[in-house]
N, C-alpha and C positions, 0 to 999 in steps of 0.2 A: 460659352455655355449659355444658353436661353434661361433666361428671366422664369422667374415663379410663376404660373397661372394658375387661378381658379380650378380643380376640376371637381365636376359635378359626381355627386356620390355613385361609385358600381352597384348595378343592378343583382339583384341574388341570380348566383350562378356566373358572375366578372371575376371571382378573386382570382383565377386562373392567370386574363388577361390581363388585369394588373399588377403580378408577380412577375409575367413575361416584362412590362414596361419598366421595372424597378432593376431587370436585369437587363435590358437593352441602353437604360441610362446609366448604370454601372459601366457597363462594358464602354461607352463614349467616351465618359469621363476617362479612364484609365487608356483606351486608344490614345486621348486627346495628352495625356501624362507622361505615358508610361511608369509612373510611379505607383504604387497603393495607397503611399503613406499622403498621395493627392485626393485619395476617396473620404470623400466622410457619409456616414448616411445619411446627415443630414442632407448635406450636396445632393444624394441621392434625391432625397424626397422634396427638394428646390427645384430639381431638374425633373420631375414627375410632375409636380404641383399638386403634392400631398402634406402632409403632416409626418413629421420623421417616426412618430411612435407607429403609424401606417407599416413603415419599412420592417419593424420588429414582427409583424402578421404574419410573413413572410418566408426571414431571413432572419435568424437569432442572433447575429453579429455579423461585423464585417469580413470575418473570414470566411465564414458561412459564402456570403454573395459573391467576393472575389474567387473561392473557387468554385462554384458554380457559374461563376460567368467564363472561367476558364474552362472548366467542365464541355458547357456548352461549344466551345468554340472548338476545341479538339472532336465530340464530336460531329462538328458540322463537318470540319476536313475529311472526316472517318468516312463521313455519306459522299461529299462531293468523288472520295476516290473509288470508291464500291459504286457508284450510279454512273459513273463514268466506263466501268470496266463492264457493266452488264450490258451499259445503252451499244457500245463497241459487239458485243457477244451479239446481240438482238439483231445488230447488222450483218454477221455472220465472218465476223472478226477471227484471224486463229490468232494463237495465245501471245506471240510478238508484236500483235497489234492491239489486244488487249492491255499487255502488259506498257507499252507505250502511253494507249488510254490516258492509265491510270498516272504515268509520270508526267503528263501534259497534265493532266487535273490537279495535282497538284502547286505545279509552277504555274499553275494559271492562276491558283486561289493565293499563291505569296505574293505575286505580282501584282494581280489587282486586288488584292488586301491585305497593303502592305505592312497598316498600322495591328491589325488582327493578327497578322502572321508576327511581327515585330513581339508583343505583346504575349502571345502563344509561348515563346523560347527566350525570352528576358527578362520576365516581369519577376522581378523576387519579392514575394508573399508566405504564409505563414500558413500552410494548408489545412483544412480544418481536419479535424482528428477523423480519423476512419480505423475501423479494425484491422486485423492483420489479413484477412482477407479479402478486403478489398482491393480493387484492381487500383492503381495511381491513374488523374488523369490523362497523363500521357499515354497510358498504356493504350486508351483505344486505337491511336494512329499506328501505335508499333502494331496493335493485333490485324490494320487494316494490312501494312507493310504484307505480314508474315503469311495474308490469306493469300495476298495476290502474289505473293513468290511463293508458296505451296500451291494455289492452283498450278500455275504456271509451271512446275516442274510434274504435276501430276501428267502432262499432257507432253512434256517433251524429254523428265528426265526422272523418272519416276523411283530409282535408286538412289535419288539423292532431294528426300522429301525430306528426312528428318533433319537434313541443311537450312531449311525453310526460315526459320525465323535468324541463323545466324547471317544470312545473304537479306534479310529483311531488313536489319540493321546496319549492315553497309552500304547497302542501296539508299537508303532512309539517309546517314547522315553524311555521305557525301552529295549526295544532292542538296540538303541543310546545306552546308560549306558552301557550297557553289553558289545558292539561293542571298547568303550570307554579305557574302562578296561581292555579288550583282549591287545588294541594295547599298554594302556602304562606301564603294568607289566612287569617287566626283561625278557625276554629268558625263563631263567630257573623256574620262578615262574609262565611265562606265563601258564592259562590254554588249555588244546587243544581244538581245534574246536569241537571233540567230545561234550564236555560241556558244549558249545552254544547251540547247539543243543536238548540237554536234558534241559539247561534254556527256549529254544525257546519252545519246545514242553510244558511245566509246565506253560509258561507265556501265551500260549493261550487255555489252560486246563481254566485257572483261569478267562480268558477274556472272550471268548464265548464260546456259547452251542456247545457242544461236538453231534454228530449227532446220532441218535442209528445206531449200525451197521445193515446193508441189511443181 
């Protein structure tokens, strides 16, 4: 963790960015831990090179930042697999290669962010109180799951759309599992990503309708 610096006071109209930087040093810290109970706001605001009462402008406690910085993180996965699945469409992609897209975008964001992804599905914290209408963090990924298996059966199986979120979630967490067991095999017994890949492609063989080829 980097030493305390000086920084010089935000300009009217920064609290924005320096909210973002109190949640980019949270989110390190707890990469670099995976614990909560390793966050302090102080640490925060040592790792900013603020003043810790700074951090309270902000963030009203620590449960507050930790799930907001979980928050955040579920939905960056949410964009990565939705901008994946349009950039594919844009190409003139049909909906099995769409849907591929979207499962490559994902193993691409566990794999090369391992400690995020790690972090994502283990970190045990104390989530800050929300109403009963609120959505849960997690839920944005499930609602990403359920768009892209509800498109995708609108175009190949359209009798069986109100299936959408229950094949969203088995898609979602065997892939998890597989993701799971990649990262925590040795090195050497690790399988290569090749492998994923031939699991990915068999586990959506097995989940939905395969399209007849054009």
């Amino acid at each position: 963790m980097k030493s305390q610096v000086k920084r010089a006071p935000n300009a009217r109209g920064e609290g924005d960015r320096l909210r973002q930087e109190i949640l980019d040093a949270a989110t390190r810290i707890l990469e670099e831990t995976g614990r909560e109970d390793a966050l302090s706001l102080r640490g925060v605001a040592r790792e900013v090179g603020i003043s810790a009462p700074s951090v309270y402008l902000h963030f009203k406690d620590k449960a507050e930042l930790v799930s907001t910085a979980l928050d955040a993180a579920y939905s960056a996965l949410a964009e990565v697999m939705s901008e994946a699945g349009e950039t594919a469409a844009a190409a003139g992609a049909g909906p099995w290669e769409r849907m591929r897209a979207i499962v490559t975008a994902y193993r691409r964001f566990a794999i090369d962010k391992p400690r995020r992804y790690r972090l994502m599905f283990s970190l045990e914290y104390e989530p800050k109180r929300r109403t009963s209408t609120d959505e849960p963090p997690i839920g944005t990924v499930l609602r990403a799951w359920t768009d892209a298996v509800d498109a995708y059966l609108a175009e190949t199986a359209p009798d069986r759309r109100a299936e959408a979120q229950a094949v969203g979630i088995h898609l979602w967490t065997a892939l998890h599992g597989q993701l799971v067991l990649w990262h925590t095999l040795p090195g050497q017994h690790a399988p290569s990503e090749s492998i994923l890949i031939e699991l990915e492609q068999s586990l959506l063989q097995r989940l939905l309708p395969v399209p007849d080829p054009q």
